[in-house]
C-alpha positions in Angstrom: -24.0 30.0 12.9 -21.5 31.5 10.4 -20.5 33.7 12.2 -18.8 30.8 14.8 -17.0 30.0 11.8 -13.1 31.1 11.6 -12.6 32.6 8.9 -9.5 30.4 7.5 -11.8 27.9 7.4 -13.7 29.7 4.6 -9.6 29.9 2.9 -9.4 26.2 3.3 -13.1 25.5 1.5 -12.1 27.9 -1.2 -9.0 25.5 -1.8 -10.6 22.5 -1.6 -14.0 23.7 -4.1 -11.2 25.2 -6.6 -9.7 21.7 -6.9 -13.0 20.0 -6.9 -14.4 22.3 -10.0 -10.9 22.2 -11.8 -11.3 18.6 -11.8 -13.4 18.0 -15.2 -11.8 21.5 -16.9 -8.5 19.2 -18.4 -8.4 15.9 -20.3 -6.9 12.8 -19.1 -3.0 13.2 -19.4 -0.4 10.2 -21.4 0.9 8.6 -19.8 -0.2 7.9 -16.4 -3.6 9.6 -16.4 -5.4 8.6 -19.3 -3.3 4.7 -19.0 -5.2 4.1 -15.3 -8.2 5.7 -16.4 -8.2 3.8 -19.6 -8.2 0.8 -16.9 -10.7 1.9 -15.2 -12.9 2.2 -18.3 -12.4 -1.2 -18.9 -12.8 -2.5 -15.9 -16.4 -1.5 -15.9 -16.9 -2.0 -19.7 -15.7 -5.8 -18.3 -16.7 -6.0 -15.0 -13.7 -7.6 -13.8 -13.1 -6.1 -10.5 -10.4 -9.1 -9.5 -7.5 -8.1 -12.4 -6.7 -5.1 -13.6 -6.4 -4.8 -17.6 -3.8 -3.1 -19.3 -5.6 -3.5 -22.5 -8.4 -6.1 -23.3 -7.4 -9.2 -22.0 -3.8 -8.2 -21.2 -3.8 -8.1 -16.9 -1.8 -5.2 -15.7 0.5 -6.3 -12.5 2.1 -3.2 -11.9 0.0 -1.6 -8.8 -2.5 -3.5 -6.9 -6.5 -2.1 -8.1 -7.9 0.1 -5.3 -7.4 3.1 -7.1 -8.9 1.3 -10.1 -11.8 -0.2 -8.3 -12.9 3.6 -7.0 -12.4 5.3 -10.1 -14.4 2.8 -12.2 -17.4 2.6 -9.8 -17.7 6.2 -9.4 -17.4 6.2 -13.7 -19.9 3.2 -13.8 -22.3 5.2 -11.2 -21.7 9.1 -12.5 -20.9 7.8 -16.5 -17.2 7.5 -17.8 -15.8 11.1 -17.7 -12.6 12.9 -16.4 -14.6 14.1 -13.5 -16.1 11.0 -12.2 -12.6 8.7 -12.7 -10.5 11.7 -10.5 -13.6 12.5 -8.1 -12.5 9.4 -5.4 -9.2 10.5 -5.5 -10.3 14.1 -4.4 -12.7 12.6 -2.1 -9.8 10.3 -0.2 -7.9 13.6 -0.4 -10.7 15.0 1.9 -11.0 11.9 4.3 -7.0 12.6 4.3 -7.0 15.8 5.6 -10.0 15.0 8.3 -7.9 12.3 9.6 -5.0 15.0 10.1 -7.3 17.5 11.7 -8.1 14.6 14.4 -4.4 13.8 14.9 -3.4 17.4 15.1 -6.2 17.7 18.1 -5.5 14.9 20.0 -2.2 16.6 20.8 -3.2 19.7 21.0 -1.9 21.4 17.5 -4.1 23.8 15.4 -6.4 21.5 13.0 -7.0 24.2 10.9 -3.7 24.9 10.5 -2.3 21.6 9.7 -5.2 21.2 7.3 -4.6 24.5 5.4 -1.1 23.6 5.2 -1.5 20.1 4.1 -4.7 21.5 1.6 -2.4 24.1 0.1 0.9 21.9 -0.9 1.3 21.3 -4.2 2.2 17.6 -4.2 -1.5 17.1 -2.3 -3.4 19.6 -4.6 -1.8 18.1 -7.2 -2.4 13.8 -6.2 -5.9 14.7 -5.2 -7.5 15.2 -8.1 -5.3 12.9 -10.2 -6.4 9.2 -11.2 -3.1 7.4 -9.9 -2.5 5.6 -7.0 -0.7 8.1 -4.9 -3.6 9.8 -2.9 -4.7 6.1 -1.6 -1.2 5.4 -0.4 -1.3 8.7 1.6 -4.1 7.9 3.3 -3.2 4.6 3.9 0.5 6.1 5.6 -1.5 8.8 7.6 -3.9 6.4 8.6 -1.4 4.3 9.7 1.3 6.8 11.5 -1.5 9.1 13.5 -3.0 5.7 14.6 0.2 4.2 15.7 1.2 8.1 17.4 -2.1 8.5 19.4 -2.0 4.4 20.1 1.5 5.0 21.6 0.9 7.6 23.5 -2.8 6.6 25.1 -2.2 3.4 25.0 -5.3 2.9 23.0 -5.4 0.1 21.1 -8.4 1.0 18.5 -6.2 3.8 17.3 -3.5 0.9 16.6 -6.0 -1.0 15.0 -6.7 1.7 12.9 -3.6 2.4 12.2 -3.2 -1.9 10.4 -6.4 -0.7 8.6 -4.2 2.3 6.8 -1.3 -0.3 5.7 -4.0 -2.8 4.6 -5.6 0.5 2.2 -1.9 0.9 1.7 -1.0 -2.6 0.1 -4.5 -2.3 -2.0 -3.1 1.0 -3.0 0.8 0.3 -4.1 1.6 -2.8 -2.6 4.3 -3.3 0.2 5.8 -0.3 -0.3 3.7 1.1 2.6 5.2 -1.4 5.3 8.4 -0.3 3.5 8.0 3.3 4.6 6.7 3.0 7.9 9.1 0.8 9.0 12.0 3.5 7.7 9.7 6.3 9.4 8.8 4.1 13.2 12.1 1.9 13.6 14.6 5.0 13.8 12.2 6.8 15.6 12.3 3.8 18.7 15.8 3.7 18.4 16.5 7.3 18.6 14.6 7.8 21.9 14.0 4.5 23.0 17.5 2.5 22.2 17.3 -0.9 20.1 16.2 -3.2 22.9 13.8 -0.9 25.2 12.3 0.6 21.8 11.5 -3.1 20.6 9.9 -4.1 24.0 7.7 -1.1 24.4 7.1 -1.4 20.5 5.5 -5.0 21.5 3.8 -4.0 24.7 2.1 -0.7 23.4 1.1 -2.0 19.7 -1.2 -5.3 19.1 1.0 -6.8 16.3 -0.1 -10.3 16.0 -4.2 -9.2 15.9 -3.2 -5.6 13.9 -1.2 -8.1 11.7 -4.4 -10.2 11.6 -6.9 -6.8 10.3 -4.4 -5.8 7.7 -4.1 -9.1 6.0 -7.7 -9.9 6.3 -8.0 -6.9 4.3 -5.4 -7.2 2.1 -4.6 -10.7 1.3 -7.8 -12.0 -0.4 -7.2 -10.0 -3.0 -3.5 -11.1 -3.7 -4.4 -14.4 -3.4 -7.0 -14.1 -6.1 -4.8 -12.0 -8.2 -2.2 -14.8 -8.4 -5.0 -17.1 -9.1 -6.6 -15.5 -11.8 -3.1 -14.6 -13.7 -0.1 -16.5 -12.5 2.8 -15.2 -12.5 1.9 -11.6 -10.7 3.3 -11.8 -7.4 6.8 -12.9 -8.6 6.5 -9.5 -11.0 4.9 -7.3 -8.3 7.1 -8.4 -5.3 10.5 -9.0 -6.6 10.1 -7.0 -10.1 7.9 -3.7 -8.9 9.8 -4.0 -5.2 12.9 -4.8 -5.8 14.6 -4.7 -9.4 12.9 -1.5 -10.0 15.0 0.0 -7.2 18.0 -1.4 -7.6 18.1 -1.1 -11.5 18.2 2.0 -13.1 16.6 2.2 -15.8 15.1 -0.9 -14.7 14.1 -3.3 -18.2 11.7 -5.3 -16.9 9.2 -2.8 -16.7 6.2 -4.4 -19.0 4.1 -1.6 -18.8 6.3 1.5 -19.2 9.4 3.4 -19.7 12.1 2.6 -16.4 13.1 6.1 -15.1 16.6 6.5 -14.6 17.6 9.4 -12.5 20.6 10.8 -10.7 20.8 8.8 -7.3 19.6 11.7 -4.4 17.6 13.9 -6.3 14.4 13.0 -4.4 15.4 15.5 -2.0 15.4 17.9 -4.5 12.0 16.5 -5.6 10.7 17.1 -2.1 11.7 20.7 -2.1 9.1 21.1 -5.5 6.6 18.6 -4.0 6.3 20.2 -0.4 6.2 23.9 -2.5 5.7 26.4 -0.8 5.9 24.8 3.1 9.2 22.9 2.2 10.6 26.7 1.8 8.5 28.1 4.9 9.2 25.3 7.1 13.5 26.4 5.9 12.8 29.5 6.7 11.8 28.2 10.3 14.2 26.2 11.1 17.0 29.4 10.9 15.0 30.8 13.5 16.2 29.9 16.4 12.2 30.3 18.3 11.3 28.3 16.0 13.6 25.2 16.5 13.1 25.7 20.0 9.7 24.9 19.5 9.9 22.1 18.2 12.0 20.5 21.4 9.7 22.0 23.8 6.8 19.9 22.5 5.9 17.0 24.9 3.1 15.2 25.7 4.6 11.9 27.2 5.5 11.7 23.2 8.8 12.1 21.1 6.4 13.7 18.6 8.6 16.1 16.5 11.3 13.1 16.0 8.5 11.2 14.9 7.2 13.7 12.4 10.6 13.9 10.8 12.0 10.4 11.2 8.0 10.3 8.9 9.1 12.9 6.5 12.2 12.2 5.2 11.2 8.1 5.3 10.1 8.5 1.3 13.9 10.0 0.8 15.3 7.3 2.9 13.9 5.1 0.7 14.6 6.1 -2.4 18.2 8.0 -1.9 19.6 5.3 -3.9 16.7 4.8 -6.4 17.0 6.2 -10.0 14.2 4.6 -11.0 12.0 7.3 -9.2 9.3 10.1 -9.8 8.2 13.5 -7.8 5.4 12.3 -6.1 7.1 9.2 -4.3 7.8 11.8 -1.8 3.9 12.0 -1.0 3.5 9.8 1.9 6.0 11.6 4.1 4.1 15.3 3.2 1.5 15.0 5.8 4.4 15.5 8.8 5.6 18.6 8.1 2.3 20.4 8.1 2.1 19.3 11.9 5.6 20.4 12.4 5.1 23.9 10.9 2.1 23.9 13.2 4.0 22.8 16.3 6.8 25.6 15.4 4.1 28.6 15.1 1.4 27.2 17.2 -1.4 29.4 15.2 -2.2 30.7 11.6 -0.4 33.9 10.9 -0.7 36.8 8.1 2.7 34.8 6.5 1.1 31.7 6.8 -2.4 32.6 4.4 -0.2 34.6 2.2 1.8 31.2 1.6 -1.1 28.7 1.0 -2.1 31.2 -1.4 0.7 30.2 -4.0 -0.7 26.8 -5.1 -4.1 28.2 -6.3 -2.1 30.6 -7.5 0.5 28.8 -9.4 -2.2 25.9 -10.4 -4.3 29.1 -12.2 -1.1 30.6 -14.3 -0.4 26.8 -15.5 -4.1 26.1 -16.0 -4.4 29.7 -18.1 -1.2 29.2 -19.7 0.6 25.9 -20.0 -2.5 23.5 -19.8 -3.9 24.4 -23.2 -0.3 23.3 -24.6 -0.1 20.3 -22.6 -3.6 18.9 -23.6 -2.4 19.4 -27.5 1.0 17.5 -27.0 0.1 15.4 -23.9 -3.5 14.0 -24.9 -5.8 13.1 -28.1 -8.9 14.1 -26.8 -9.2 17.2 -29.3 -7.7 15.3 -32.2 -10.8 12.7 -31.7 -13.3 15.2 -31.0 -15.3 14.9 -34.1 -14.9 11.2 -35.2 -17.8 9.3 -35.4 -18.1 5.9 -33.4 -19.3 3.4 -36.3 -16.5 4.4 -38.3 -13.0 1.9 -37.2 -10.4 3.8 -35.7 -6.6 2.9 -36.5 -3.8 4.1 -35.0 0.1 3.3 -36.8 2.3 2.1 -34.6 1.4 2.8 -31.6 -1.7 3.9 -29.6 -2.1 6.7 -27.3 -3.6 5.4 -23.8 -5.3 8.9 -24.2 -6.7 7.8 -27.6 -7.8 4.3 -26.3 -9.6 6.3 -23.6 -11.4 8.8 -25.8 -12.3 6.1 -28.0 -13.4 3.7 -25.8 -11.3 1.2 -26.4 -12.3 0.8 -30.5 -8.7 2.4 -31.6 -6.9 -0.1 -33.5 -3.3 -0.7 -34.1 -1.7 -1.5 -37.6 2.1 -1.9 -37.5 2.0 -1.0 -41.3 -0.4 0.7 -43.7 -0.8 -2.6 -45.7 -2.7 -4.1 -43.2 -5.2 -1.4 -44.1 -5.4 -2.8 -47.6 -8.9 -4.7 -47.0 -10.3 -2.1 -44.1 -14.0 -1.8 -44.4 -14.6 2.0 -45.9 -14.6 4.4 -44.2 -12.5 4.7 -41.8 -9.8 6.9 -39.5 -6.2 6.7 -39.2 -3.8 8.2 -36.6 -0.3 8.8 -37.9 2.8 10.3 -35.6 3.0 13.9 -37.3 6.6 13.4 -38.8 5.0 10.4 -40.8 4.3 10.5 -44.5 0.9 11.2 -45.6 -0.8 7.4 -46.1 -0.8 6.1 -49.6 -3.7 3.3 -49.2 -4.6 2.1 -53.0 -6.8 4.7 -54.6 -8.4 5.6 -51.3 -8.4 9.3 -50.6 -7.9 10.3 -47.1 -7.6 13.8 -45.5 -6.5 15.4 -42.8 -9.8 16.2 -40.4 -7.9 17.2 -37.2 -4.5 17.6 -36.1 -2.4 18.6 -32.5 1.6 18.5 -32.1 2.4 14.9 -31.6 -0.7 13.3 -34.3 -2.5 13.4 -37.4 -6.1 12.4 -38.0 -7.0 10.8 -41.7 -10.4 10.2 -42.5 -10.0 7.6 -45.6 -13.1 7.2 -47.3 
């Protein structure tokens, strides 16, 4: 039976196992990491699966709680850990890349290729084994463009449907955003080889809008509406703060749960270049050759499918050309269409091709061997907490680490000033930023028990 097997499917399991083990060998990350996993924590400390919580009681409007929900069942099911809060994003990383390999068939393109490319880009090795919300919104755009492609072109309207399934994961996953980008990926594209008025008409003829519009808001909507319910006030924040200020304000000071990002306007194509590492280069490399273009316009099917793979990558840069208020990975969604362009361009895997998917591994070992050990002592508090002991309180001065929330399960404590600790019930920890002043608390005697680069751990006694 193995022996049926191609071989590069063997490369593509070796990817994919290397990112599952690698998943519990790092802590949870400040901000993003440990902040949503700390969410997901409580959310099954709390079992409130309809809001969720920034901190106890405190409801957290800034993405919409899919990625939540999956990380704090699979906690709640496997026990709170770093593997079992990033194991569903892996997982919908997986289900990802199987939806490519059936896109990639249906018009006759090299699954295996398009799934070791896809596998082996650093902006997907990276998302899918990360507890944020960015591997759900990719599966949600896949879902949605390869069911609208094959719908188009077979006139198949359970592949449309299935297409309104991916935006409703899509707006569970970051909100509107998702109709956002495949509106800026599909409404060039019917313009482009259709013209305004032809495109529109066939649009309406070959896609079941008004029932696909039905699906995704019967999965969607139920849980805005309860949202709103439950803490008024969230879909004025969401929509017009999270969709639209945050765009059109650098630096953006509404944020309530963060720092704004302010960034030179353009550099998300830049971003892409490090995101799609290394096929942004190799797919570059391609398109000097001139074969290689040419392949690209001799691809048919009754389909404009190369214009619609690139009108579908570059709709995250469309977007946010004009955004400061960006990060790397918002270039995610549109990452999926080059891996079927390089595989339209070269047909099969090549000798340059394995060479090339070997460089994220390879990169994601040196920073793993190297940098990782650094960033867990300046970027987390999971060592500094190590050795505390839970009936003792926890305080932190100023402000709390999400990572130190996290590792203490929510009992960290914070005290804007060291008299509040005047009355504490002995004994008891204190976290203090590293350039503070050792604490003078009365005639308590505290000591330092464990330290990293940002923090110092008292235990007063």
């Amino acid at each position: 039976m193995l022996n049926k097997i191609h071989p590069i499917w063997f490369l593509i399991a070796g990817i994919l196992l290397f990112r599952l083990v690698s998943l519990s060998l790092y802590p949870l990350i400040d901000t993003t990491e440990a902040r949503y996993g700390e969410m997901a924590r409580i959310m099954w400390e709390t079992q409130n699966w309809i809001t969720p919580q920034f901190d106890y009681n405190v409801p957290f409007w800034g993405k919409p709680p899919l990625h939540t929900w999956a990380s704090a069942a699979f906690g709640g099911i496997l026990g709170i850990s770093e593997f079992s809060l990033r194991l569903p994003h892996f997982l919908i990383g997986m289900i990802t890349l199987f939806v490519m390999g059936v896109f990639a068939k249906r018009f006759s393109l090299s699954s295996s290729l398009v799934i070791l490319v896809l596998a082996s880009t650093l902006g997907f090795f990276v998302a899918s084994g990360m507890i944020m919300t960015d591997a759900f919104l990719l599966l949600g755009m896949t879902m949605a463009m390869a069911g609208f492609a094959i719908a188009w072109r077979d006139d198949s309207n359970s592949y449309a449907y299935f297409g309104f399934v991916g935006i409703g994961i899509g707006l569970l996953a970051k909100g509107p955003i998702i109709i956002v980008l495949i509106g800026l990926a599909v409404a060039p594209w019917l313009v482009l080889n259709y013209g305004l008025i032809t495109g529109i008409k066939t649009f309406y003829r070959k896609i079941p809008l008004f029932k696909g519009c039905l699906l995704t808001l019967a999965i969607s909507l139920p849980w805005y509406l309860l949202a709103e319910t439950k803490t008024p006030g969230f879909l004025n924040y969401f929509i017009v703060g999270e969709h639209f200020l945050r765009f059109v304000q650098s630096g953006w000071e509404g944020d309530l749960y963060g720092t704004a990002h302010s960034e030179p306007r353009g550099i998300i194509w830049i971003y892409w270049i490090a995101v799609a590492f290394p096929w942004s280069i190799y797919f570059a490399v391609l398109l000097v050759i001139k074969k290689y273009r040419t392949a690209l316009g001799q691809h048919g099917f009754n389909f404009y499918l190369p214009s619609y793979l690139m009108c579908w990558l570059i709709s995250p840069m469309l977007l946010f050309t004009m955004s400061g208020n960006i990060l790397p990975i918002y270039v995610l969604p549109g990452i999926p269409a080059l891996s079927l362009l390089i595989a339209i361009m070269i047909k099969r895997i090549r000798f340059s091709v394995v060479i090339t998917s070997f460089l994220t591994p390879i990169l994601m070992v040196f920073f793993m061997v190297v940098q990782l050990p650094n960033l867990a002592n300046e970027k987390s508090d999971k060592a500094l907490l190590a050795y505390i002991e839970s009936e003792f309180d926890l305080y932190y001065l100023g402000t709390r680490s999400f990572s130190g929330r996290f590792y203490s399960s929510g009992k960290a404590i914070t005290v804007s000033s060291i008299d509040e600790l005047q009355e504490a019930e002995l004994p008891f920890y204190l976290v203090l930023e590293e350039d503070m002043r050792s604490p003078l608390i009365g005639s308590r005697d505290c000591e330092v028990i464990s330290h990293n680069t940002r923090r110092r751990l008292f235990l007063c006694k």
